[in-house]
N, C-alpha and C positions, 0 to 999 in steps of 0.2 A: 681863538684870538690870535695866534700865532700866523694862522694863514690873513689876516685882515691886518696882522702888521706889517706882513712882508712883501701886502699888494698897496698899501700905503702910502703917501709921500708923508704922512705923518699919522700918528699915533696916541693920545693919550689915555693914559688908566689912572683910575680913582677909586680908591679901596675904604669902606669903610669897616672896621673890625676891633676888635680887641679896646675897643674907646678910643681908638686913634686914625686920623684922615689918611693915608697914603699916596704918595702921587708921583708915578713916572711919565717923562715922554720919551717917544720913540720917535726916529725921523728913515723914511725907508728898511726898516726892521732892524733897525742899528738903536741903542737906548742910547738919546743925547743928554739925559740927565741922570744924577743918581737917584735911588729910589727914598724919596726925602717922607718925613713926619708935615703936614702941613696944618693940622689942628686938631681938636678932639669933639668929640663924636657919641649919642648915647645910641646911633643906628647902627645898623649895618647893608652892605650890599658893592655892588661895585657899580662906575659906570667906567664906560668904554667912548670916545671920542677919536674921529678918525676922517682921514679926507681920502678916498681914490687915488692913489699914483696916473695922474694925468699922463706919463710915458709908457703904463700900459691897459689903461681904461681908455679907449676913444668915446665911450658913453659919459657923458657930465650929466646926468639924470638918475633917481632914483623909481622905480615904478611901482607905486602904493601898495597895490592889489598883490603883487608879488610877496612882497615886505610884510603886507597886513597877514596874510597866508600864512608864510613862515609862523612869523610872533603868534598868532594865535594856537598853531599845530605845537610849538613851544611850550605857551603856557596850558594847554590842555597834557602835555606830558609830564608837567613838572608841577602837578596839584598846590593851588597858595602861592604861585611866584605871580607878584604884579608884575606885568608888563607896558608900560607907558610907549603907544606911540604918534609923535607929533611930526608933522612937517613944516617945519618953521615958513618956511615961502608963503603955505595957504593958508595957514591955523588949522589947517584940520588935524584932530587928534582921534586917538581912538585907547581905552584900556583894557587888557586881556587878564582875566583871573578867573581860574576853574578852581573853585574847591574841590569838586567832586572827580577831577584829573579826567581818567579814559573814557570812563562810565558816562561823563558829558562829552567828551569826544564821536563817545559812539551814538550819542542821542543828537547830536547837532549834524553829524553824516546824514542819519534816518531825520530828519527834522518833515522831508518830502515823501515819506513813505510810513506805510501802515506795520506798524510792529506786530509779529504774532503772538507777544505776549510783553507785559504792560514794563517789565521792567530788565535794564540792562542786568547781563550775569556777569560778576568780577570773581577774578581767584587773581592772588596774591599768594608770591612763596620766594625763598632763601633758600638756597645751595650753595656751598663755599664761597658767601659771599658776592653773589649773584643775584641779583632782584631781578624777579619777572612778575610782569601782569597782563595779565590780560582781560579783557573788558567787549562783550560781544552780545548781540540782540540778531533773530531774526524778524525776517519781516516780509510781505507780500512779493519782494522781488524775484528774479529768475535769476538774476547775478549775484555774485558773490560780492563785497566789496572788502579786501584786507588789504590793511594798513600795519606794516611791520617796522621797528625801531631800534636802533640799538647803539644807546648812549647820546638821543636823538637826533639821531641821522637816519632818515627814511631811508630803510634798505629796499630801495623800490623791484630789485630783481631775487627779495628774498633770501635766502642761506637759509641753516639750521634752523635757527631758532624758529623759521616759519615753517620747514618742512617738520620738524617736531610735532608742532603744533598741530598741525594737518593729521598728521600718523597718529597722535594722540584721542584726537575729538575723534577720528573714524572707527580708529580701534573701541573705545570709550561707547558710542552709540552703542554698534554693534554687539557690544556685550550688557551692554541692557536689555536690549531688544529681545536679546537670547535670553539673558537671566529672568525677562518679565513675560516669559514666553509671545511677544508680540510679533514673533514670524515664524512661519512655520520650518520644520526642521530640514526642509527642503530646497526650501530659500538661499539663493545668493546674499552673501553679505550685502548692506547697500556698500558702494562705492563712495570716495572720498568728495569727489563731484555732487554728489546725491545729497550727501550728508550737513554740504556746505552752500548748496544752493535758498540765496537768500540771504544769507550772513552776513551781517556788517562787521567786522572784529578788527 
């Protein structure tokens, strides 16, 4: 929110919490009011209202498909967050809520593909406060498709957390394979390519 106040010609926030309404506005990432009590409340949630700074947006348009993309990639990260969205000009609306969070992320990726086995794998885990999940299906493809995030923001060229990931699942096969004797002792390890070909995660 910080960078969409300060690309702004204006700004407002609306907080609902604690049983009471919240309401500031910003004008150019500058707050022109204080942050006032404006009523009470038994929800919670926040909205966010906000116009383009017209001296450095030369686009006055918004583009749906863009927008719809985002907010849905949103609510599939953030399992249970409704997302409401309307374009006031057409009436067209649209609302985004994944109970089921990645595990239908990864099922609505494969929606065009034959899965090789009927259900997404989830693992969930904590480390100092760290949450990671991951949520992955194979399927008849030759590609791979990964999808990496972090605090969600699509780390589209990767880092740690994806190359972990990769060294983990290779390492991980690998030593089933061996432990379940299903390659012989003479065998190359498979490779991480090999390993991930098909995968949607």
């Amino acid at each position: 929110v910080s960078c969409v106040n300060a690309l702004s010609a204006w700004l407002e926030v609306e907080v609902r919490r604690n049983g009471k309404i919240y309401r500031q506005r910003f004008e150019r990432g500058i707050a022109v009011s204080p942050l006032e009590i404006i009523g009470n409340t038994h929800g919670r949630g926040t909205k966010v209202t906000f116009f383009p700074d017209p001296s450095i947006f030369t686009c006055h348009g918004f583009q749906w498909d863009i927008l719809a993309t985002r907010l849905r990639e949103l609510a599939f990260l953030n399992r249970g967050v409704r997302i409401a969205f309307t374009d006031i000009d057409s009436g067209r609306e649209e609302t985004f809520l994944f109970e089921g969070g990645i595990v239908e992320f990864v099922a609505y990726l494969n929606k065009n593909k034959t899965p090789s086995h009927p259900n997404v794998i989830y693992l969930e885990g904590t480390r100092e406060a760290v949450v990671c999940e991951i949520a992955m299906q194979y399927t008849d493809a030759y590609n791979e498709n990964e999808h990496s995030y972090c605090n969600n923001i699509n780390t589209i060229e990767g880092g740690t957390h994806l190359s972990g990931f990769r060294s983990a699942l290779t390492r991980t096969v690998n030593k089933y394979t061996a432990d379940k004797n299903l390659s012989k002792a003479s065998d190359e390890p498979m490779s991480g390519d090999d390993i991930r070909e098909g995968l949607t995660v």
